[in-house]
Structure formats: structure tokens, C-alpha cells
ZADO-1210 file (C-alpha; in nm, 4 decimals, padded with zeros to 6 digits):
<atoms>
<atom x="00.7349" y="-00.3351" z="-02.4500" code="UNK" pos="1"/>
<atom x="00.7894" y="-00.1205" z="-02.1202" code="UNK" pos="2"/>
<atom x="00.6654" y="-00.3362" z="-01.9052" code="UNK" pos="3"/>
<atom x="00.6390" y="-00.7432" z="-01.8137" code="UNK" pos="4"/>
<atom x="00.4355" y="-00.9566" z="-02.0860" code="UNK" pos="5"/>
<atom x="00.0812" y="-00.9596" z="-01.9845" code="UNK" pos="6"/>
<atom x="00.0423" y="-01.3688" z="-02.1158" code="UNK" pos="7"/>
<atom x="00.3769" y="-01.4863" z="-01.9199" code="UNK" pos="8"/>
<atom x="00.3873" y="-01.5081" z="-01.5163" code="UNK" pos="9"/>
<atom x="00.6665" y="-01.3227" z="-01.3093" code="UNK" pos="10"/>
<atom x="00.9652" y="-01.5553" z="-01.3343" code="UNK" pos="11"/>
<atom x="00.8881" y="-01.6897" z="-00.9366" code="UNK" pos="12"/>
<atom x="00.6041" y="-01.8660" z="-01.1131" code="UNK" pos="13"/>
<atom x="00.6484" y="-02.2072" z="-01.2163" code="UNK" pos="14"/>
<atom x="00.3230" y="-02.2255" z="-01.3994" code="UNK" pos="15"/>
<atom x="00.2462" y="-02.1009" z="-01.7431" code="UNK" pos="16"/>
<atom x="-00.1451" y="-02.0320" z="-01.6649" code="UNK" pos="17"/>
<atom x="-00.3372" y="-01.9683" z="-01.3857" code="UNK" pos="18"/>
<atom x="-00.5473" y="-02.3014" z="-01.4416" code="UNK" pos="19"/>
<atom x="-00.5657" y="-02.4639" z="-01.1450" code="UNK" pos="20"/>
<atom x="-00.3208" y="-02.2546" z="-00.9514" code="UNK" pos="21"/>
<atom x="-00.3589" y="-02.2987" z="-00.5458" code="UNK" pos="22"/>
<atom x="-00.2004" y="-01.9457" z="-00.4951" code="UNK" pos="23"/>
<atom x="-00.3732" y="-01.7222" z="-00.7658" code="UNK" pos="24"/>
<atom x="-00.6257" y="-01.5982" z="-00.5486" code="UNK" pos="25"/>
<atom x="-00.3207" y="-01.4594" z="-00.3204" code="UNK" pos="26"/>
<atom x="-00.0410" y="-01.3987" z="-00.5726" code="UNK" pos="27"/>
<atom x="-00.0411" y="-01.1535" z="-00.8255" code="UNK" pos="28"/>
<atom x="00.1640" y="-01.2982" z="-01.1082" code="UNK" pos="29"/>
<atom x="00.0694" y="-01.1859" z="-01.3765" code="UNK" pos="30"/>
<atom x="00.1229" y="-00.7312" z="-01.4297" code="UNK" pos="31"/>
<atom x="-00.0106" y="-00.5546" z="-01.7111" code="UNK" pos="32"/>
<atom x="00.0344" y="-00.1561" z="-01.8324" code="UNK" pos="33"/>
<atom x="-00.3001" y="-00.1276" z="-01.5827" code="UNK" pos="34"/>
<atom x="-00.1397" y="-00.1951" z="-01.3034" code="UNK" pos="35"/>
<atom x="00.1990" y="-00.0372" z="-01.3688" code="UNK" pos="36"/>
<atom x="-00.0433" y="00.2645" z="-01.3716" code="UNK" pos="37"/>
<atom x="-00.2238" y="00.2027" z="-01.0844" code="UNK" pos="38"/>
<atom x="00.1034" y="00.2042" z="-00.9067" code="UNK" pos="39"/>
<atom x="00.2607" y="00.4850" z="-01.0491" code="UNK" pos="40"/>
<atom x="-00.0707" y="00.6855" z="-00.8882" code="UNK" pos="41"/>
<atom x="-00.0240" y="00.5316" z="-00.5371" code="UNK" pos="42"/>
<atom x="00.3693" y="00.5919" z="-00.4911" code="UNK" pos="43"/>
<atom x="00.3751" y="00.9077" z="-00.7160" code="UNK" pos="44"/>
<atom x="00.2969" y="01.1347" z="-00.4227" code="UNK" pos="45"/>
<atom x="00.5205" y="00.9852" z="-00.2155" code="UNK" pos="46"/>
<atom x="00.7952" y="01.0246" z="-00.4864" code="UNK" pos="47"/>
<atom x="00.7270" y="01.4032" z="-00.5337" code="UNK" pos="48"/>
<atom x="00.6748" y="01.4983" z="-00.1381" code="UNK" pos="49"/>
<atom x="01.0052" y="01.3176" z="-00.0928" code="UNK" pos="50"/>
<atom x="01.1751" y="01.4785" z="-00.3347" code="UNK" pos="51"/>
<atom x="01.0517" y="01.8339" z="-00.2668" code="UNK" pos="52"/>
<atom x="01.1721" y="01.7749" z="00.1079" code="UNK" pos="53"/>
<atom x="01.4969" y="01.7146" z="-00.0485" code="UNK" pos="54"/>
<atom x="01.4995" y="02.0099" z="-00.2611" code="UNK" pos="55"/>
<atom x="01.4117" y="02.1986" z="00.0174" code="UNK" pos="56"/>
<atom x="01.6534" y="02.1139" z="00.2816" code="UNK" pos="57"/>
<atom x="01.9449" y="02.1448" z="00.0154" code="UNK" pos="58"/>
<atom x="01.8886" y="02.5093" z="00.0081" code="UNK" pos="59"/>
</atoms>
């Protein structure tokens, strides 16, 4: 798998579910392929604007 295990929390998480959680409504702690998209499309742009500044300035 390329990514975290959708079924397990982040290892900060001392719970196994989210049953009953206080701090699920807050905390994110459990990531699936979805959102390892989802932030590919928000810091993708960044990432290539970046690097073609860099490209740029080398020449």
C-alpha cells in the first residue's frame, strides 16, 4: 500500500476507532488514497511554480 491504512489511526492516536472520540470532530486521524489526492491537487501548484522559479534563475 502507498499510503497509511485507511482502518488504523495515525500513530499520535491512542484510540483504535473513532467511537466516542472527544477530538474527532477536530483531528483528522484517519488518511485514505482520497485525501492523499486531494492534497497532491492543493500543493501541486505550489510544487511546480517553485520549481520552475528554480529552473529559471539557474540559467
Amino acid at each position: 500500500m502507498i499510503f497509511l491504512d485507511p482502518n488504523k489511526p495515525i500513530a499520535t492516536c491512542i484510540s483504535e476507532t473513532c467511537d466516542n472520540c472527544t477530538v474527532s470532530k477536530t483531528l483528522h486521524c484517519h488518511f485514505s488514497s482520497r485525501d492523499l489526492i486531494h492534497f497532491l491537487l492543493i500543493a501541486s501548484p505550489s510544487f511546480f511554480l517553485g520549481g520552475a522559479g528554480i529552473y529559471h534563475m539557474g540559467q
